[in-house]
C-alpha positions in Angstrom: 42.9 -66.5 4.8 39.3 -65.8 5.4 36.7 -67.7 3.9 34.7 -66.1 1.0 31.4 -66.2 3.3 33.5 -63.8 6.0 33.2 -61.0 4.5 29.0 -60.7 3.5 28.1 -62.5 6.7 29.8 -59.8 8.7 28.2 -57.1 6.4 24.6 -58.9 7.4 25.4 -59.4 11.2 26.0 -55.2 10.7 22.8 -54.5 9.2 21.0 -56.8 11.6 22.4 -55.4 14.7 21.4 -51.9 13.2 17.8 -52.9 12.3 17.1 -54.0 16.2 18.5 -50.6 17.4 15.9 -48.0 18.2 15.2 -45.3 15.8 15.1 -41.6 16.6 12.5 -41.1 13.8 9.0 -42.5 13.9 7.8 -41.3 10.5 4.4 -41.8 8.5 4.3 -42.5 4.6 3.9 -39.8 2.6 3.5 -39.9 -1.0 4.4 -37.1 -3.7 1.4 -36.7 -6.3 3.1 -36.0 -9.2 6.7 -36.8 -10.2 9.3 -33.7 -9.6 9.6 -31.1 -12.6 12.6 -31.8 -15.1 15.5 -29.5 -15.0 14.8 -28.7 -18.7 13.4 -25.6 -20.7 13.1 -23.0 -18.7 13.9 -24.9 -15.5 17.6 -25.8 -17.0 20.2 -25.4 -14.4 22.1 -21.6 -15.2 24.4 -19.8 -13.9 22.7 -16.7 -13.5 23.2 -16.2 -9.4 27.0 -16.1 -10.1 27.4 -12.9 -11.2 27.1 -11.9 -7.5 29.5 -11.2 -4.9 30.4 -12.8 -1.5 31.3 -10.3 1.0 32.0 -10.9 4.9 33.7 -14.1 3.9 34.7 -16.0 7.2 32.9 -13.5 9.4 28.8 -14.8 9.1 27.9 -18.1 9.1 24.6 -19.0 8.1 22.8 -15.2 7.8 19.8 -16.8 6.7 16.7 -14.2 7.2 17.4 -9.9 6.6 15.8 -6.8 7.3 16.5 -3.1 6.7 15.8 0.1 8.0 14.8 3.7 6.8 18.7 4.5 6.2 18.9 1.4 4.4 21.1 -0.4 7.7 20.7 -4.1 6.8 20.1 -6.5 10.1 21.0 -10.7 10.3 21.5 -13.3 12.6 24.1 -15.7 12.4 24.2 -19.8 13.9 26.4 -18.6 16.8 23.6 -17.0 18.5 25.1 -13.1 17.2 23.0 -10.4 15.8 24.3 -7.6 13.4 24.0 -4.5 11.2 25.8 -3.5 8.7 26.1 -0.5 7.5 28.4 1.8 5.8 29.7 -1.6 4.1 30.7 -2.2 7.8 30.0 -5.2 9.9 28.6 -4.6 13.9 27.8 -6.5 16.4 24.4 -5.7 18.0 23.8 -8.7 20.8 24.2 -12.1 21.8 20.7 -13.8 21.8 21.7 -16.5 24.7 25.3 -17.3 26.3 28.4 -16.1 24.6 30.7 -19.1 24.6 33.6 -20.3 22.6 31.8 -23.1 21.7 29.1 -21.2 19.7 28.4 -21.7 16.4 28.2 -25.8 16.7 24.8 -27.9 16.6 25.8 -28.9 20.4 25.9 -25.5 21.8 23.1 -23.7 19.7 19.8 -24.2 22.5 22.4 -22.0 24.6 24.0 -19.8 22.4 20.6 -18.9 20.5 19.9 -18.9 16.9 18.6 -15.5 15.5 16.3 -16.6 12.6 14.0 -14.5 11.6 14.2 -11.1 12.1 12.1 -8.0 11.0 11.6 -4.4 11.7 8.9 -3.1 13.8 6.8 0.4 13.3 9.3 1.9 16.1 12.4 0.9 14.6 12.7 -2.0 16.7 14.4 -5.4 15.1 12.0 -8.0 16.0 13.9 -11.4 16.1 12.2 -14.9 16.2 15.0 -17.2 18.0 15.2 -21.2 16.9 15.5 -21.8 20.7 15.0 -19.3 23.4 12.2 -17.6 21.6 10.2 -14.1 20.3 12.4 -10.6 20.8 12.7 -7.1 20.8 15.9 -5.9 20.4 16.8 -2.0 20.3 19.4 -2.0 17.3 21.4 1.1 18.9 21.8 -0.2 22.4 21.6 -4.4 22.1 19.0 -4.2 24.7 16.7 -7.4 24.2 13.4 -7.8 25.4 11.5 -11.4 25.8 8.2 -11.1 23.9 7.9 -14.9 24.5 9.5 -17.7 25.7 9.9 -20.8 24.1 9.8 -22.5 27.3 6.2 -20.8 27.7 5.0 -21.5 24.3 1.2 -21.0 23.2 -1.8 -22.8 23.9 0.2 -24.9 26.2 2.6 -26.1 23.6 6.4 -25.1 23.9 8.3 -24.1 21.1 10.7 -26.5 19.4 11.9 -24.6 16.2 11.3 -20.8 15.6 11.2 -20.3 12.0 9.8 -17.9 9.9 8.7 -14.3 10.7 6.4 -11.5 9.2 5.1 -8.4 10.7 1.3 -6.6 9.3 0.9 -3.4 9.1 -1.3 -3.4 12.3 1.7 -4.4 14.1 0.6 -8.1 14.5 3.7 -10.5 14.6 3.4 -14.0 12.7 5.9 -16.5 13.1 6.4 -20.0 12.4 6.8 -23.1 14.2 8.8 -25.6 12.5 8.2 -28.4 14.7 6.9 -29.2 17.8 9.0 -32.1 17.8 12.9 -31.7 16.5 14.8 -28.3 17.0 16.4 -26.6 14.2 20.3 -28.2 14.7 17.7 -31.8 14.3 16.0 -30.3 10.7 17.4 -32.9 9.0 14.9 -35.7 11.0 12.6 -33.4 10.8 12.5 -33.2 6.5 12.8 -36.9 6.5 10.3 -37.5 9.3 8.0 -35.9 7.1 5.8 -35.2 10.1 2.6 -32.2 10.4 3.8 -31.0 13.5 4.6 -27.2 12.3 2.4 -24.2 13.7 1.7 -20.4 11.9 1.3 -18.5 15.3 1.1 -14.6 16.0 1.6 -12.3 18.8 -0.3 -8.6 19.2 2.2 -6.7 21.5 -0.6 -4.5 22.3 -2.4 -7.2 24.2 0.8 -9.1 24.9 -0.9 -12.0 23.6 -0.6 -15.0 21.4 -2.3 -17.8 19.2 -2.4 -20.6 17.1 -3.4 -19.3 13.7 -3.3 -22.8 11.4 -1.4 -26.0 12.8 -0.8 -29.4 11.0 1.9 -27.7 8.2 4.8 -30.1 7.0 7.9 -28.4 8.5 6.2 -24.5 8.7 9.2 -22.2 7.1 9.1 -19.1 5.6 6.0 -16.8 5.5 5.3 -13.6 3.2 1.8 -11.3 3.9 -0.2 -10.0 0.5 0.4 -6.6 -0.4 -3.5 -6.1 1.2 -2.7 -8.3 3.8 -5.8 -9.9 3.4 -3.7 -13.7 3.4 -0.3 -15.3 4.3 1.9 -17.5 2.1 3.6 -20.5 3.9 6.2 -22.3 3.1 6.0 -26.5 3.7 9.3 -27.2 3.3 9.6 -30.9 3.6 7.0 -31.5 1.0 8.2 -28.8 -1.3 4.6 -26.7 -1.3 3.7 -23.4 -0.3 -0.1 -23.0 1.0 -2.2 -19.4 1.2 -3.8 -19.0 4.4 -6.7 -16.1 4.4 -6.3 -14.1 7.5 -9.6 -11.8 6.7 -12.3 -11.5 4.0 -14.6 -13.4 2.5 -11.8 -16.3 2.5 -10.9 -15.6 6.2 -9.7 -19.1 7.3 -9.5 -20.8 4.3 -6.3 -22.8 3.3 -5.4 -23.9 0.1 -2.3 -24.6 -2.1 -0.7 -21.6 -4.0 2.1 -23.7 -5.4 3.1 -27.4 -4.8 5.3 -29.7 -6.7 8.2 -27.5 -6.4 11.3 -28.2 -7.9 13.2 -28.0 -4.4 12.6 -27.6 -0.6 11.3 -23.9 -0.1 13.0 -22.0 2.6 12.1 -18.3 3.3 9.4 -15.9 1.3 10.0 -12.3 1.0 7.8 -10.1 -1.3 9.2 -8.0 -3.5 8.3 -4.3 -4.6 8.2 -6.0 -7.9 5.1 -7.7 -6.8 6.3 -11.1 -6.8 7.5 -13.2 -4.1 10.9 -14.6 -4.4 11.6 -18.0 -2.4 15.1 -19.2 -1.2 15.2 -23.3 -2.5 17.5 -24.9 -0.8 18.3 -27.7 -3.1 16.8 -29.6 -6.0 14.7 -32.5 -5.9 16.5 -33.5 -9.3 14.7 -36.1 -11.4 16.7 -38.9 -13.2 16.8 -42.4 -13.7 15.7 -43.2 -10.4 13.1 -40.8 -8.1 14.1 -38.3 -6.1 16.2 -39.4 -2.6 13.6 -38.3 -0.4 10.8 -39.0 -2.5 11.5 -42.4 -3.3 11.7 -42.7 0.4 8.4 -41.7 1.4 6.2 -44.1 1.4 8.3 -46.5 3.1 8.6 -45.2 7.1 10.6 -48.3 7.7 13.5 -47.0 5.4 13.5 -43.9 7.2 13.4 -45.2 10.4 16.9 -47.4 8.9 18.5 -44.5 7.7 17.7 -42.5 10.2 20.0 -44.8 12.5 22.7 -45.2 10.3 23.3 -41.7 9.8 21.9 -38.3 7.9 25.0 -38.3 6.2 22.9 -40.2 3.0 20.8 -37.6 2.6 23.2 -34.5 2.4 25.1 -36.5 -0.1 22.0 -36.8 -1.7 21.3 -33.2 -1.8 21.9 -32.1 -5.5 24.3 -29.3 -5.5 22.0 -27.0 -7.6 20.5 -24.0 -5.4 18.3 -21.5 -6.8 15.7 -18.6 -6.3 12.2 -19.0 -7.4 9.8 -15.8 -8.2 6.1 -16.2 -8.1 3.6 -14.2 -9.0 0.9 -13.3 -6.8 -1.5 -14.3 -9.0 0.7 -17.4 -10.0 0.1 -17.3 -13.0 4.3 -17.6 -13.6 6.8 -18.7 -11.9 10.4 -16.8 -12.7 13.8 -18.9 -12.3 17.3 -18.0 -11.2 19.6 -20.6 -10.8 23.5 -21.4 -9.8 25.6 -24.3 -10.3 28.4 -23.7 -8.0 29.3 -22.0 -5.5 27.6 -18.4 -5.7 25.1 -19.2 -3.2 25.5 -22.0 -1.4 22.2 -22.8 -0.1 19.5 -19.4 -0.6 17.5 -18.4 2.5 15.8 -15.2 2.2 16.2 -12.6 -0.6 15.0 -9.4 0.9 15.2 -6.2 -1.5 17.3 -3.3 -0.7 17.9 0.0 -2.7 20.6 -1.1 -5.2 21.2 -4.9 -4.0 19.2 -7.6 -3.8 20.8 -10.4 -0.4 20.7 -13.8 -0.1 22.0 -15.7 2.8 22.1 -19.5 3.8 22.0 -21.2 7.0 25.7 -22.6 6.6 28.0 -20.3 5.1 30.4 -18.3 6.1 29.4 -15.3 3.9 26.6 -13.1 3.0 25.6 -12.8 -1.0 24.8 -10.1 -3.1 23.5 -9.3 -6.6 23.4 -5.6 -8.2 19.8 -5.2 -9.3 21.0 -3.9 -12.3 23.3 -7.3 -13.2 22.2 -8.3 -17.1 20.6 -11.4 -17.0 17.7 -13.3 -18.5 14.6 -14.1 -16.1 13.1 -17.4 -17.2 9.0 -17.6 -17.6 7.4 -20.7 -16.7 4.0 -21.5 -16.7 2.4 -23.5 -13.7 1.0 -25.6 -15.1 4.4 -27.1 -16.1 4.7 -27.9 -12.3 
């Protein structure tokens, strides 16, 4: 028999030896203003996303950002470095971003593989396709042919890239992208959200010149980006402190930041604006109030947690993700803020919801399936002042 003390003297000698290890995180406190919105009202979890369909079950995994074409072809990347079109209700394979291996498709072999995130069409008809790891592209849809705009090795302003993100093209041509971090890469996002660092960049490139800068650095985990209908400002999503800040690219404002939306009721992923005039934003999960604060909130002003957690494993905070995923709509005057929501398993974790002519897409970053919802589906949109957030 072992003594009674055996048992929560070895649990302590455990968490010692942990707290002496080296951490990978080195995070600052950061501390949420106001207390996360109540899943109440019109914020109440629904099951409104559900009356979509999967489709290509098995075959995409994580096709997280979408574009589409004059004949309505719809174009995605997936996490084992592929790119496709389908069209005709039929899946094909465009290119390989990096090496085509049998090991693609796993954290380990995505910086070689490649990791088509954003992608966009161009004025010529080009797919334009922001790469987590290996960079900015050009890739000719009908032959695969790729062309390096910009390496991530190269970087801008002397700066490699860690983590392409987000993508948006003007109607000048002019290429903005994000960079998430210039720290962790996209198969580390997880330190990176609980880091809670300001190491993301809004960059953009101008083919013509062949050129790039720095538009606005210091964001919190730079993700999705939408242009205004004028053009005249840039929404940006911060996902690890659930905001999403208006940058003013021209006019009077020209290089003003401020907050269009904070206090969300999730992490924002990617922004796509809608012909409806209202941007729609993938959340990837809720930070659900209860009893206690929100995981990650609770955790932020205390690095030294984060640094302890960090070394155990991440594991705590996906079980800590709330299984709730919705779709937010704002307005561009945000004045309101509409809410679609899914319980289950519809849409697993919602990336970018472009528009196309009779379905609206959503995609997520870990699935094996691409998701769809006929724009004529009957179901209630929720109206929710801002104030209320």
């Amino acid at each position: 028999m072992f003594p009674v003390w055996a048992f929560p003297a070895a649990v302590l000698a455990i968490f010692a030896s942990i707290y002496f290890l080296p951490s990978p995180i080195d995070p600052d406190p950061f501390i949420f203003e106001k207390p996360p919105p109540a899943l109440v009202g019109s914020l109440q979890v629904n099951k409104k996303l559900q009356s979509g369909q999967r489709i290509f079950t098995g075959q995409l995994k994580g096709p997280e950002s979408f574009t589409v074409d004059d004949e309505g072809n719809i174009y995605t990347g997936t996490v084992d470095g592929k790119l496709w079109m389908i069209s005709g209700g039929q899946l094909h394979f465009i290119t390989q971003m990096g090496q085509d291996m049998p090991e693609c498709g796993t954290p380990d072999y995505e910086p070689v593989c490649g990791r088509p995130h954003g992608v966009r069409m161009d004025q010529d008809g080009n797919v334009i396709v922001v790469d987590s790891y290996l960079g900015l592209y050009k890739v000719n849809p009908r032959t695969g042919e790729k062309t390096l705009l910009l390496s991530s090795e190269k970087g801008v302003d002397g700066l490699p890239f860690k983590f392409l993100n987000g993508l948006e093209i003007s109607k000048k041509n002019l290429i903005y992208f994000t960079d998430s971090s210039s720290k962790w890469e996209r198969r580390h996002h997880r330190y990176e959200v609980i880091e809670t660092n300001h190491l993301g960049r809004l960059l953009v490139y101008d083919p013509v010149t062949r050129t790039a800068r720095t538009v606005l650095s210091g964001l919190y985990m730079a993700n999705g980006i939408a242009l205004s209908p004028y053009e005249d400002y840039i929404l940006i999503a911060e996902t690890s402190i659930c905001r999403i800040i208006r940058y003013w690219v021209s006019g009077a404002n020209a290089g003003k930041k401020e907050v269009f939306v904070d206090n969300l009721p999730g992490y924002p992923d990617n922004i796509r604006l809608s012909h409806t005039g209202l941007y729609r934003v993938g959340i990837s999960t809720t930070r659900f109030p209860s009893f206690f604060s929100p995981f990650l909130d609770a955790l932020g002003p205390y690095p030294f947690l984060k640094r302890f957690i960090a070394k155990v494993t991440l594991t705590l905070c996906s079980i800590n993700y709330q299984c709730h995923k919705n779709v937010n709509f704002l307005s561009m005057k945000k004045l309101v803020i509409l809410h679609y929501e899914t319980q289950e398993t519809a849409s697993s974790l919602p990336a970018s919801i472009p528009t196309h002519t009779n379905f609206d897409f959503s995609g997520t970053f870990e699935d094996w399936f691409l998701f769809y919802i006929l724009k004529h589906s009957s179901f209630t949109v929720m109206v929710i002042p801002t104030t209320h957030l």
